[in-house]
C-alpha angles and dihedrals in degrees: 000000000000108000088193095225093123107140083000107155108233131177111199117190121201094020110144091093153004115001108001094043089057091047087051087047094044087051096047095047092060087048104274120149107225135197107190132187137182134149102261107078106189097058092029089061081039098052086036083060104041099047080039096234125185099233145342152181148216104234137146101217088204098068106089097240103041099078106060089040090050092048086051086044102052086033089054094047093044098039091241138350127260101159128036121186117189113201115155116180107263117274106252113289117256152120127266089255088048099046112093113216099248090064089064090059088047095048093045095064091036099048105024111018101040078069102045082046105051089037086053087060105032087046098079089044088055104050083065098056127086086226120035124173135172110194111185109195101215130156144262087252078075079074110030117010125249105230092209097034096064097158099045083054095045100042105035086053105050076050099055081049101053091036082059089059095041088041079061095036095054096036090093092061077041102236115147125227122212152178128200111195108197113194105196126356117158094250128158079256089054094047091051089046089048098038082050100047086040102060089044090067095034091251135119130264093237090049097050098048086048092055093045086050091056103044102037113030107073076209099055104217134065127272117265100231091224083071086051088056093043087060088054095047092054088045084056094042122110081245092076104056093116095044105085131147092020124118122213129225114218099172110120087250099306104129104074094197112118087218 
């Protein structure tokens, strides 16, 4: 199937590794031209290399001013943006009790603010594309909340929730808004959520993700994050322009929710 994204503009936060990485790659792979950034610059200029993007930049979405220069940056080296894909790293894990009350503030412009941010300033550059797409890459807790992962919970939902406004606000330029929300994929995030609740019960960290696994995913095995890009792709294709406002559960079956 032709997704129809050759020489398709795209700006991917967040994109040196896991899933946003998989999601620039996927992106690449079908034609795209991709400008990525994320905070890590060695394996951000390696991954940039590897998945041969045509720019890229060393950023921390969470900081106020970042976004919107980021957005100039990646318009001015493409030439425009038809695709933006918001990914941020997760907000530390911890319950409400745990969880000091610095860390909200931090989370709040991470989690929640780094997206209403990049989509103010892609937003112009869209509306003057034939194919705009917005793709947020959020969480199961957006679903069913996480009890040790508070933050991701509070903040990825109060995104899904304003995305949904902005998905009605945007359908008459015809620019789709999206959510992809991944359950377990053996990320760098997983791996520090499984090493921690691993050495809390005495066990390793192989043996603990093999047990979740187990108990929780229908499927029983992790998700390959190249099946997690393909579902993005697809999001930024010409073949989703009437699916808008809608998030999307990759999660081998985990979440147990009917909607």
């Amino acid at each position: 199937m032709d997704l129809g994204l050759k020489g398709r503009r795209a700006l991917v936060t967040a994109a040196s590794k896991g899933l946003g990485r998989a999601c620039a790659a996927a992106l690449s792979a079908e034609g795209a031209r991709v400008y990525i950034a994320a905070r890590g610059r060695d394996d951000l200029a390696r991954t940039a290399n590897e998945i041969r993007a045509a720019g890229f930049q060393e950023a921390d979405v969470s900081e106020p001013d970042t976004p919107g220069r980021l957005v100039e940056d990646a318009v001015q080296t493409l030439g425009g943006l038809d695709i933006l894909v918001c990914n941020a790293g997760g907000p530390p894990a911890g319950t409400f009790d745990s969880t000091p009350l610095e860390e909200w503030e931090k989370g709040f412009n991470l989690t929640l603010m780094s997206t209403v941010r990049l989509c103010k300033a892609a937003i112009p550059h869209l509306k003057r594309s034939d194919q705009g797409r917005i793709v947020v890459i959020t969480s199961t807790s957006v679903r069913e909340p996480i009890p040790t992962l508070v933050l991701s919970s509070a903040f990825r939902t109060a995104a899904v929730q304003t995305l949904k406004t902005l998905s009605n606000e945007l359908a008459p330029d015809q620019i789709t808004v999206n959510n992809i929300a991944p359950g377990r994929f053996l990320t760098d995030r997983v791996r520090q959520l499984d090493g921690a609740a691993a050495a809390k019960e005495g066990v390793s960290q192989e043996e603990y993700t093999e047990r979740t696994v187990k108990a929780g995913i229908p499927m029983g095995r992790i998700g390959d994050t190249a099946e997690f890009g393909a579902v993005c792709a697809f999001l930024c294709s010409k073949h989703a322009g009437f699916m808008t406002g809608q998030t999307i559960v990759v999660d081998g079956g985990q979440t147990r929710g009917v909607y």
